[in-house]
N, C-alpha and C positions, 0 to 999 in steps of 0.2 A: 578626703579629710574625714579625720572620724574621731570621734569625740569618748570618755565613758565617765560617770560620776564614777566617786568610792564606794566600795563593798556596802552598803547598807542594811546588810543582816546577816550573821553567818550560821549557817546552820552544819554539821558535820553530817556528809553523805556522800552521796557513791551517782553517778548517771547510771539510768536505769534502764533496762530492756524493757517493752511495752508488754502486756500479757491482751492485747489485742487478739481475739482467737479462745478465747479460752474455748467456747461453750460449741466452735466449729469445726476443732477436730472430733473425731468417736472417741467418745469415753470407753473408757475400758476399764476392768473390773481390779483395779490398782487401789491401794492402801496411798495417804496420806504420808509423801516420802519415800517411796519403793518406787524410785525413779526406772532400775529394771526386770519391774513387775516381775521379781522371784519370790514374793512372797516375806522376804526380811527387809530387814532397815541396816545397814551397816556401813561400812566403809567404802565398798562400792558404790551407793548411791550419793557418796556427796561425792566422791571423784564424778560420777553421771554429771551432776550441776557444776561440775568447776571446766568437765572439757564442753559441755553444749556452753557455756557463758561466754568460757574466757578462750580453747584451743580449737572452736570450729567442731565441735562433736555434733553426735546423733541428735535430732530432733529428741526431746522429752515428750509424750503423748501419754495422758493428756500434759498439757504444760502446767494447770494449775497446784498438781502435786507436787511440784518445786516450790510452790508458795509456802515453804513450811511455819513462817511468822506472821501471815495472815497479813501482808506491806501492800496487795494490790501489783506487787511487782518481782521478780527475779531478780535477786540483788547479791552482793558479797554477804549481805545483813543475812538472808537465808542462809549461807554457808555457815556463818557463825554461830547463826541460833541450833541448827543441824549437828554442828560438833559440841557445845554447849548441851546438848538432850541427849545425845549418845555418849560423851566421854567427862561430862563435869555434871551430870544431873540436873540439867537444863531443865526448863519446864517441857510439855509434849508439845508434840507437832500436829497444827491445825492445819487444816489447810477450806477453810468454811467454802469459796467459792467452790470447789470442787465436788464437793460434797452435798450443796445444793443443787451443784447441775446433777448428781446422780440420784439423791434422793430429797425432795424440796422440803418434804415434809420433816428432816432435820434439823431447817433451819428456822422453825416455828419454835420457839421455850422460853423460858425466864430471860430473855434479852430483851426483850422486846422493850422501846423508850416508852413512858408512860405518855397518855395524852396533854398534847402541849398546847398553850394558849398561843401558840404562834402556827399552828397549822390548821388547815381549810381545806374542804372539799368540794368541788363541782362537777356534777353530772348533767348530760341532756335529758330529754324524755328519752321514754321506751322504743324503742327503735323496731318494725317489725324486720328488716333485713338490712346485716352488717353493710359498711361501706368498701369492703377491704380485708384485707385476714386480721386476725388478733394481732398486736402489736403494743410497744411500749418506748418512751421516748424519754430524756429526762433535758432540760436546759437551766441555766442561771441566769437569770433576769435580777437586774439590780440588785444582788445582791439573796435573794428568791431562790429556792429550789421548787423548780415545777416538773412536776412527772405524770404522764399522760399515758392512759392505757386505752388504747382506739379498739373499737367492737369486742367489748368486755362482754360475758355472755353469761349474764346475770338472773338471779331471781327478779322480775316486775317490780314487787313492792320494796328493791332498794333502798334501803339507807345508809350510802357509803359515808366511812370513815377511814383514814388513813395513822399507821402509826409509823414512828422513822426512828430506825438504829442507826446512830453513829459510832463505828465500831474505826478508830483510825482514817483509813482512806478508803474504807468500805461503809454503804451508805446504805441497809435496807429497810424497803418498805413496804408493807404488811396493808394487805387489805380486807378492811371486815366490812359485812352487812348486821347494823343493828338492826332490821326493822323486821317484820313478821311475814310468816312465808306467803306466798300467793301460787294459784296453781296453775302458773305459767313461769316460762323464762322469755327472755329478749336481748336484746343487743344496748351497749350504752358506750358512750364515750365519756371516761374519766378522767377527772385532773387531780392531784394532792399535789398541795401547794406548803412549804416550808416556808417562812416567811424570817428573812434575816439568818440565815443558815450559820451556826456558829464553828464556821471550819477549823480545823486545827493548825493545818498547815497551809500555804500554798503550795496549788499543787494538783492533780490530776485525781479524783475521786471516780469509784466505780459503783454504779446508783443499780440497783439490784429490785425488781419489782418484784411480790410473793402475791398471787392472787389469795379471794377467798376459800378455795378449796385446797389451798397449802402446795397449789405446781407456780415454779418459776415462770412469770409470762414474759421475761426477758432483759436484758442489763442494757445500761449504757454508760457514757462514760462522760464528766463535766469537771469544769476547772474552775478554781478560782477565779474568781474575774481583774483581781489587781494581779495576776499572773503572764507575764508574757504576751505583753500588743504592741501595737505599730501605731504609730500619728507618725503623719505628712504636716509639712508645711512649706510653700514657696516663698521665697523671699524674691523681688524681683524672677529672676530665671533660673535660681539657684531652689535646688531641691534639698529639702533639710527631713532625714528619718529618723527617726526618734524610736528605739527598740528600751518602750517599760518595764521594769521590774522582770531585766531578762537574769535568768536561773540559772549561771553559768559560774567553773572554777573560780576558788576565789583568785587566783593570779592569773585570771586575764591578761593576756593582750592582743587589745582588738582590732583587728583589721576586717575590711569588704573589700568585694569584688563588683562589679556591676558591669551588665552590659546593657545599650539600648538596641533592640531589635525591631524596627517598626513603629507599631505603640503600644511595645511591651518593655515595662520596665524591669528587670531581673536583680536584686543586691543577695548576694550571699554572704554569711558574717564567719568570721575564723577568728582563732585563736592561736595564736604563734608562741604564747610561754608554756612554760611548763608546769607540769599537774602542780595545784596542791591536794591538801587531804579533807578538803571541805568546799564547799559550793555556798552561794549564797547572789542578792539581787543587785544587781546595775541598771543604771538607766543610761543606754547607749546611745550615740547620736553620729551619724554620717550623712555628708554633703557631699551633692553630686552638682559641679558649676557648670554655671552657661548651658544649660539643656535648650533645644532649639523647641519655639512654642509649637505646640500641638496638644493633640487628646490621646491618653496614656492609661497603661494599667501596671502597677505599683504591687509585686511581690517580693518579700523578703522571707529569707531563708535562713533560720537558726544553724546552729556548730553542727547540726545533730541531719541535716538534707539528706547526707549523703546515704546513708541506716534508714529513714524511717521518713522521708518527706516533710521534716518539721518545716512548718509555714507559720510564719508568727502573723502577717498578717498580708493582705490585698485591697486593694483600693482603687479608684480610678479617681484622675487628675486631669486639669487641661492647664499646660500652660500658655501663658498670653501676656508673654512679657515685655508688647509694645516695641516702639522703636529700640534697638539693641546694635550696639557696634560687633560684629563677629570676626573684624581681624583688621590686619594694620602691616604695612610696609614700607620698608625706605631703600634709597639707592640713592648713592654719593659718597663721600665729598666732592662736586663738580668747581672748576672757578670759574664757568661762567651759565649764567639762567638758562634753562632748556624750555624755557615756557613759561604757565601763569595757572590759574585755576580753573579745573572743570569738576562738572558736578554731572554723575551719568546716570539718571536713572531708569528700571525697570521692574515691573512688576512687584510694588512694594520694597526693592533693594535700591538704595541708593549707594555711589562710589564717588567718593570725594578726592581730587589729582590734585594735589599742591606741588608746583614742578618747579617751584623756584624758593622754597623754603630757606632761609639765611641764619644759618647757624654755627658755632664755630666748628674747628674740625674737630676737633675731643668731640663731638656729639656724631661721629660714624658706629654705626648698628647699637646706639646709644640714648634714639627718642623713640618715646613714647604719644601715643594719641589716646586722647579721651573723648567721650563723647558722653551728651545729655540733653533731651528737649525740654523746654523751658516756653511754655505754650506753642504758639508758631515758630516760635525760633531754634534751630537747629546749630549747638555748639560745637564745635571742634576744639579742643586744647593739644596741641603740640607742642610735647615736656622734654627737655634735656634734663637726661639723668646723670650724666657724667659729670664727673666731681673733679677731672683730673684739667691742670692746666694747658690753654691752648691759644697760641697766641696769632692763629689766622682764621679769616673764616672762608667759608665756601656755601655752595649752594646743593640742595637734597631733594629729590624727587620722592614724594610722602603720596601713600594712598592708604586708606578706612572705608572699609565697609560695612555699610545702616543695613536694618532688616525691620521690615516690619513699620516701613511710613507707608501711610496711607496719600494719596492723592491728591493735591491742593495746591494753597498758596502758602510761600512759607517765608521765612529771611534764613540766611546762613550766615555766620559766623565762625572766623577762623584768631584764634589766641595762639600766644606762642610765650614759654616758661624758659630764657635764654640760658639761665643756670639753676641750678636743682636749689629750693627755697626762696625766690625771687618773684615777684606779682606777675604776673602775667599780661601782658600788653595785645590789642586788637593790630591784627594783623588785614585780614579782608571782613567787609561786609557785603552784601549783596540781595537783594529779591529772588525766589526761587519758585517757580510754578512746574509742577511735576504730574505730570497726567500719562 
């Protein structure tokens, strides 16, 4: 079963390829847009981005010189802005991360965001030897951008300050030392902190650290936080997932898939309509019933698995959905009693045999069992669904099986629903000791 709210935002765009990689392949000595580094920008290189995007072509190397609209991404929106600057007098072709990973010191100038009352800086002491290599990390906490540069190798008399550009879905940040020299260096581990980040979009941001001495110490990559998660919840035995503010065509239609393997739980999500020309948020929800109790681990898989591993989210569950009826049979119309009632139990499974149940014949492969514990007492309800007339009765061999009692004293109770809408009348009672 699967559930979707309404489109809740539309925004007009394109699913996008990842630029994961940029800074890992070898740069090579390419122009911003000379997808096959000859030296021009022309008509050949946006054919380059349309057969690497759309027909399975050559890898682009580096990739970041396809970024000609500075998007964070490889998109149709590049090709557009790309013919737009060569054939309608577009604006020029940027392509910043690129160009920082070749030269950092380019990406120091009049951009820089002035210092804000929302950002903070923390350092350790002077460290006489690193813990680890230089590194840099960035994460979203509550709503916080926090970016961490591990064995920074710094002037002693440090006084870090951080500054941050928000340029689109590129995020960089710039580190200065105000304080006065000393005639040592050391080791330190940094944080600059954003506090309430004013994103533009949701959506996948690329955080870009610039040390003091103007070299890239290295990117990462952060998201929105009202973007794309997963909440669990059990109801009884029934598994309820809940996919937030997921980022999908606007003319969804939602389907999953799930399998339990062990105690791993597996949902992948699809989409069976067809494209629109915009994207926008749903808050998606699929039930998965009667899961048998146990301790489980809970991944779900965005439209996007099968490309690029999207995992929206992972969890671990235990269910422990107490006594549960896991199935039910009948055989008959019989005309005469083959028996009376037994109750079999074993290791927490109970089997309840009603071998002379008396109901009419309209009620062949037509009743239902219910079950529910009600303190020590263990109900049965045996329903005739059947609506159609029937003017004889006979007798039915009925068995249900419990899952999940524990060992004691109990009573039993067996009802019986003679036509569909009708009270239900006590058929057997009994004492039950089960060890």
């Amino acid at each position: 079963m699967q559930k979707r709210s309404m489109c809740v935002r539309v925004l007009i765009g394109i699913v996008f390829i990842s630029l994961a990689g940029f800074y890992t392949a070898p740069v090579l000595a390419a122009t911003c847009g000379d997808i096959d580094n000859d030296g021009e920008l022309n008509i050949l290189d946006i054919v380059g981005i349309i057969k690497y995007k759309y027909k399975g072509g050559p890898p682009i190397n580096p990739l970041a010189i396809a970024d000609v609209n500075r998007s964070g991404d490889i998109d149709i929106l590049d090709i557009v802005y790309y013919v737009n600057f060569k054939y309608k007098s577009g604006p020029e072709l940027t392509c910043p991360l690129y160009e920082c990973a070749v030269n950092p010191g380019s990406c120091l100038g009049d951009t820089r965001a002035p210092v804000d009352n929302n950002i903070y800086t923390k350092r350790t002491e002077c460290l006489p030897e690193p813990s680890g290599y230089e590194s840099m990390d960035a994460e979203m906490i509550d709503g916080d951008l926090h970016v961490y540069h591990k064995n920074a190798y710094y002037n002693c008399c440090l006084e870090y300050r951080a500054e941050f550009d928000i340029n689109g879905e590129i995020i960089t940040v710039y580190e200065y030392d105000d304080g006065e020299p000393c005639d040592c260096l050391c080791y330190f581990d940094l944080e600059a902190v954003y506090e309430d980040l004013p994103l533009i979009e949701y959506g996948r941001y690329t955080v870009i650290l610039i040390g003091i001495d103007g070299h890239e110490v290295g990117f990462d990559y952060v998201y929105s936080e009202e973007m794309g998660y997963m909440e669990l919840e059990l109801i009884e035995n029934d598994l309820h997932v809940y996919h937030m503010s997921a980022f999908y065509n606007c003319c969804l239609e939602y389907r999953v898939e799930y399998s339990i393997m062990g105690n791993g739980i597996n949902i992948w999500e699809y989409d069976d309509g067809a494209p629109c020309d915009c994207i926008c948020f749903f808050n998606l929800e699929s039930i998965i019933e009667n899961i048998p109790p146990g301790e489980y681990y809970v991944t779900l898989f965005g439209l996007n698995f099968e490309l690029n591993g999207d995992t929206i989210g992972f969890e671990h569950i235990v269910v422990d959905a107490g006594p549960h009826m896991t199935g039910f049979d009948q055989q008959g119309c019989f005309d005469d009693a083959h028996g009376n009632i037994n109750y079999i139990y074993d290791a927490g499974t109970l089997i309840m045999e009603h071998l002379d149940a008396y109901f009419n014949c309209g009620a062949e492969n037509k009743i239902v069992i219910e079950f529910e514990q009600v303190g020590n007492t263990l109900i049965f309800t045996e329903i005739n669904t059947s609506e159609d007339a029937a003017y004889c009765m006979c007798y039915y061999e009925l068995r249900a099986t419990v899952q999940g009692i524990p060992p004691g004293d109990y009573i039993a109770e067996i009802y019986a629903v003679d036509y569909p809408g009708e009270p239900s009348h006590l058929v057997d009672q009994r004492p039950l000791h089960l060890e």
